[in-house]
N, C-alpha and C positions, 0 to 999 in steps of 0.2 A: 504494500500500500504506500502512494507517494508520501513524504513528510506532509504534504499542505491538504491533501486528504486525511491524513490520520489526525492532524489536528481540528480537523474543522467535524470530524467526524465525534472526538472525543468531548468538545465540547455540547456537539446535541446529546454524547449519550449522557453528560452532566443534566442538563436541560432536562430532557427525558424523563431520567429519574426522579427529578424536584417534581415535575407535572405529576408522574403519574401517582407521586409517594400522597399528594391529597385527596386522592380519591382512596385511599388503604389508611388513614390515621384512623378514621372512627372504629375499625378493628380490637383493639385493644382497649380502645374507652368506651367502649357500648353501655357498659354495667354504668361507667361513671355519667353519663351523660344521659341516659336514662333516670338515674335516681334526680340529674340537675330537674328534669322536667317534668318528673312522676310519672315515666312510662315503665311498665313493667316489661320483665327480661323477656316475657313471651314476643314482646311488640319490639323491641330495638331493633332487632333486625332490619325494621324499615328504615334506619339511619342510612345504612348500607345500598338497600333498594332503591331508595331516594338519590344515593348518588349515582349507581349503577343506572338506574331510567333516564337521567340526565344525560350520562355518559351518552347512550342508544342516542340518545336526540341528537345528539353535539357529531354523533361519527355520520348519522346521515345526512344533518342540516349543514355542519360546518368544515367536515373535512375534504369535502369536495372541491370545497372551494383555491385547495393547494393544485386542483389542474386547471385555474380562472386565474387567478390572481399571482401576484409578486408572493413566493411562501414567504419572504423574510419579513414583511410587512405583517400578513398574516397571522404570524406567528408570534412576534415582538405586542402587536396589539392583544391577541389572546391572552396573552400572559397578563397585561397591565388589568384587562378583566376579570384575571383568574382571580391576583393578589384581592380587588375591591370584593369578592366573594367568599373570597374569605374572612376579609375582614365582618363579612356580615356575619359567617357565622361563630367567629369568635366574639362579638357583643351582642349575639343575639338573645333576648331575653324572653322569648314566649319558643315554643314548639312547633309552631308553623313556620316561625319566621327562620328558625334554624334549619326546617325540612326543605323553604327556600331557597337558602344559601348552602347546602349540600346540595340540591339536584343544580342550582347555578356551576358550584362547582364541579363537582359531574362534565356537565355539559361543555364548560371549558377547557377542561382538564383532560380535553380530546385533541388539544396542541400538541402531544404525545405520539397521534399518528402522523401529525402533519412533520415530525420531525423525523420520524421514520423514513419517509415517502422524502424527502429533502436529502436524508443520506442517501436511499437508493438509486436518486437521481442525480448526485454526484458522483455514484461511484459505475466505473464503469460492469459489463454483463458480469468478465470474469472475477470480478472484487464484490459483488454485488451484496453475496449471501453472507461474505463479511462483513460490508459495513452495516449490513443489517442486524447481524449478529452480537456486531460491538454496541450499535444505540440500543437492542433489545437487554443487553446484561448493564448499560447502564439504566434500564426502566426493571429489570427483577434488584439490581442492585436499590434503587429506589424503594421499590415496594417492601424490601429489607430492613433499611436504614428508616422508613416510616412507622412502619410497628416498633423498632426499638427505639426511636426518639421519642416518638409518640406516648410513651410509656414511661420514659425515663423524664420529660418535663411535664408530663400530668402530674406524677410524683411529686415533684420541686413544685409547680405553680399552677397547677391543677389543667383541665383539659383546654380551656381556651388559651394558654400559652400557645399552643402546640400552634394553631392557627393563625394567630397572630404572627408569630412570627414565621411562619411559612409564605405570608403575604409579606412580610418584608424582604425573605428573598427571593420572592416570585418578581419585585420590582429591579432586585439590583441583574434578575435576568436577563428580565428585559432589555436594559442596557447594554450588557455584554452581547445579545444576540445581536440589535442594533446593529454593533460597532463591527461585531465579526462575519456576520455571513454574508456571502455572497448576495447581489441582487439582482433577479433572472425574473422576463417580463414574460408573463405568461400570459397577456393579452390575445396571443397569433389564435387564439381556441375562440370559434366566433361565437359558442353556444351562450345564450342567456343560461340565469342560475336557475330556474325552474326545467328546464332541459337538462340542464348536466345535474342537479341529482332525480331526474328519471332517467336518466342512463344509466345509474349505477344500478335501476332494475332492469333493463336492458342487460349491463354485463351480467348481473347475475343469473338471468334466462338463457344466456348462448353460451355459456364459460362453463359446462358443467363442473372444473375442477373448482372453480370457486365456489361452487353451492356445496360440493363435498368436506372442502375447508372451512367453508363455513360454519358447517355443522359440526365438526371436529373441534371446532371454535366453542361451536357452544354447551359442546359436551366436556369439554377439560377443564373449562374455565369454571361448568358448575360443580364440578367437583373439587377445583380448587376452591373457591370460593364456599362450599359446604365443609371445609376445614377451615378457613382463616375467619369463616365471619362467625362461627358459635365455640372456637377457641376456645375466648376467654367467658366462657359456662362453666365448663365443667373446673376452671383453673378461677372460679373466683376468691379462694382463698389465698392468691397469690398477687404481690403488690403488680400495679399496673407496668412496673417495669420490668420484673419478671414475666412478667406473661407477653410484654412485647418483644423481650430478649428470644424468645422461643425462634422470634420470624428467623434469626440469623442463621439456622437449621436450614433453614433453604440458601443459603449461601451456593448451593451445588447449582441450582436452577442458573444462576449467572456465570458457572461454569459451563454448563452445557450450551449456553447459548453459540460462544464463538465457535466448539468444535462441528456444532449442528448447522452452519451457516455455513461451513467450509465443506461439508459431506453433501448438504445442498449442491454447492458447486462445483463437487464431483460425480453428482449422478446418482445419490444415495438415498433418495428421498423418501422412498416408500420404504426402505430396511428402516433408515433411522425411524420414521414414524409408530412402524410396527412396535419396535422393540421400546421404544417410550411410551406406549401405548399398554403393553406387558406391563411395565416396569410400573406404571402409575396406578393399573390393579392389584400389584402385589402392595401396594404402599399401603393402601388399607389395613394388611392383616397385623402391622406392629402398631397403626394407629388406634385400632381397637384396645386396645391395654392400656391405652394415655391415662386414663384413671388410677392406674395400679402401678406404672413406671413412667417416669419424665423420660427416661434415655429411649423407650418405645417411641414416645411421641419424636423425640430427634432425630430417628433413624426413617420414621415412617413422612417426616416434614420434609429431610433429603431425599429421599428416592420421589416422593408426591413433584416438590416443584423443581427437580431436574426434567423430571416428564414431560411437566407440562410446558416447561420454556422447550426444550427441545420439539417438540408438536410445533411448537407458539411459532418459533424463527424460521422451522421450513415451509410453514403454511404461508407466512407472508412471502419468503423467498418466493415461493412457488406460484404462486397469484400474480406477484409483481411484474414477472414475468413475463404471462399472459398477454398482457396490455400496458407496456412501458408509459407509453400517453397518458394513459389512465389512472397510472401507479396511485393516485391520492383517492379517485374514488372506489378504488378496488378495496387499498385497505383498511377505507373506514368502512365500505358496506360489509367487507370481514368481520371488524371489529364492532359492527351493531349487533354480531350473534355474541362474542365476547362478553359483553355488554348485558342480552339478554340473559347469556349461562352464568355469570356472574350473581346477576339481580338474583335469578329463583335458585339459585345456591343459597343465597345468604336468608333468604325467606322461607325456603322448605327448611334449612338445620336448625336455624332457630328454634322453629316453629314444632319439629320435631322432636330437638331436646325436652321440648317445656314438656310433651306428651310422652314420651319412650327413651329421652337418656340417653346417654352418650353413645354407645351399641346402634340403635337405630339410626344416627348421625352418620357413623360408618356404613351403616349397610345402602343407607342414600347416596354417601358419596363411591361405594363399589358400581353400585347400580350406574351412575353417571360414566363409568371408568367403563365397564363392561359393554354398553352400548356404544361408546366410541372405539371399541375395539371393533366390534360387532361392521360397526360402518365401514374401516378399514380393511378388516378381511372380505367385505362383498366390496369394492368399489375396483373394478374389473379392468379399468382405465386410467392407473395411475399418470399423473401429468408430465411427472419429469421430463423426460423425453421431446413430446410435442411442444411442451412452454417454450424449449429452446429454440425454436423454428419460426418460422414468419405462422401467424393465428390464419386461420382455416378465410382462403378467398371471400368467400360467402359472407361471414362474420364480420370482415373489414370491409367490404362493399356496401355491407348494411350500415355499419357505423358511418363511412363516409358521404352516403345517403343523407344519414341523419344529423352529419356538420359533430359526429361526436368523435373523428379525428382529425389530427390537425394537417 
């Protein structure tokens, strides 16, 4: 990778990580942030949902917008919105007005694809699944570093620290992206914004591997998400910084990412998935003991979000592909299944702790793991191969038909 690529690349996956770390802080403070407003531990969960729903909105209303517009503009502004949304919800003083400023945040905190889709189109085909690889381990490294700060200044200065000061450095980001990224006019695409995000139902009608990854999307994520969002249930006897220490268990996830971007770009893509797809069923069976052993739950946390980033960085590699022009509304319509598997992850664990206990938590999230296997072994037509090549005549005629390439 050039020097001036790997820099500009390292800086989004900074970026990245801050974005995506506020939509994962209410994790760890669910318990606490509930008792601030008197919701019982059955209902937190919609803390989660709330951002998760917002997220959905923001990847199909806002991320398109990075094949319209200058990204760096874009993106620089997102941020400045992100930080005022969060500020709301760190002085939010009623329960509605903070379910506001989470699904706000949510919805913004969808700058995360649009910084993906900016490295992919810096880097060239054969670096691709690299630089993809490198901003995705800086957004698990995020989603790491969120659960345990999050956890560790609720402690010190209770849960609206955490937010506040997250919105101060979502502003000095903004700055830095400013000053550093490139500026590339994306005017030449003559579609109005009502066009180009119906195209992105368009690609997802003729692209069949993106409906596949799609769905792969939203089955890993609700399995991820049916561990991180009812966590800290069974561990409420545990300070909120211990229970957010737990996330750095998946530290293996932002390992997996670079070597799973690089196996992308050697043609690997259906083995690596398979076998992360394995790997993310077995995770469950030492998570089931979380009750009776912490080192269960650390063993079943590494193999859980190695899988799932490994899934995570070849389904984007692999979509992006498809329709390089496209790259922004491909993988935010990706990532509204993400979004979706996320939200009813953290709404069904919940909801099924309060009823059936930690046990039944697990066997939700096998079930989430087993069907995404399931999908994998019937999907007959893995992509790899074809993405490399010029997209099916037909497919591109249709698009240029409809002014949806440039």
């Amino acid at each position: 990778m050039q020097p001036d690529l790997r820099r500009a690349t390292a800086l989004l996956a900074v970026a990245a990580g801050v974005a995506v770390s506020t939509v994962y802080f209410a994790q760890p403070l669910l318990v606490a942030m509930g008792e601030s407003f008197g919701i019982s531990p059955s209902k937190v969960g919609l803390f989660v949902t709330a951002t998760q729903i917002g997220y959905g909105v923001g990847l199909f209303l806002l991320v398109p917008l990075g094949d319209l517009v200058d990204r760096r503009r874009l993106i620089v502004f997102q941020f400045v919105l992100l930080a005022t949304a969060l500020l709301v919800i760190g002085t939010a003083q009623t329960a509605s007005l903070l379910l506001v400023g989470l699904a706000a945040t949510g919805l913004l905190a969808v700058v995360t694809q649009s910084l993906v889709a900016l490295a992919a189109s810096l880097a060239g085909q054969a670096q691709r699944g690299r630089a993809i690889g490198a901003v995705t381990s800086g957004v698990v490294i995020g989603i790491l570093l969120a659960r345990t700060a999050a956890g560790a200044l609720a402690d010190l200065a209770g849960w609206r620290t955490v937010y506040l000061a997250s919105a101060g450095l979502s502003l000095v980001l903004a700055l830095a992206l400013h000053l550093a990224l490139p500026t590339r006019d994306r005017r030449e695409l003559t579609l109005g914004y009502g066009a180009l995000v119906r195209s992105t139902l368009t690609l997802f009608r003729e692209e069949r591997a993106f409906r596949v990854r799609a769905v792969l999307a939203l089955l890993i994520f609700a399995a991820f998400s049916t561990l991180w969002s009812s966590l800290a249930l069974p561990l409420d006897h545990l300070s909120h910084t211990a229970v957010g220490a737990f996330g750095l268990a998946g530290v293996a996830g932002a390992l997996a990412a670079g070597p799973a971007g690089r196996l992308n770009d050697r043609g690997f893509s259906r083995g690596t998935t398979g076998a992360a797809l394995g790997l993310l069923a077995i995770s469950w069976v030492p998570l089931a003991y979380t009750t009776k052993s912490l080192w269960a739950l650390v063993i079943g946390a590494v193999l859980l979000d190695l899988a799932v980033q490994a899934v995570h960085v070849t389904n984007q590699s692999l979509i992006y592909e498809l329709r390089p022009d496209a790259g922004s509304r491909l993988i935010g319509g990706y990532m509204v299944f993400y979004s979706a598997g996320s939200a009813l992850g953290a709404a069904g664990s919940t909801a099924i702790y309060d009823i059936a206990g930690w046990l039944a938590v697990c066997l939700l999230g096998l079930t989430f793991s087993l069907l995404a296997l399931l999908v994998w072994a019937f999907d007959a037509n893995p992509p790899a191969k074809r993405s490399r090549r010029q997209p099916r005549s037909g497919s591109r005629s249709t698009l240029q038909a409809n002014g949806h390439a440039r």
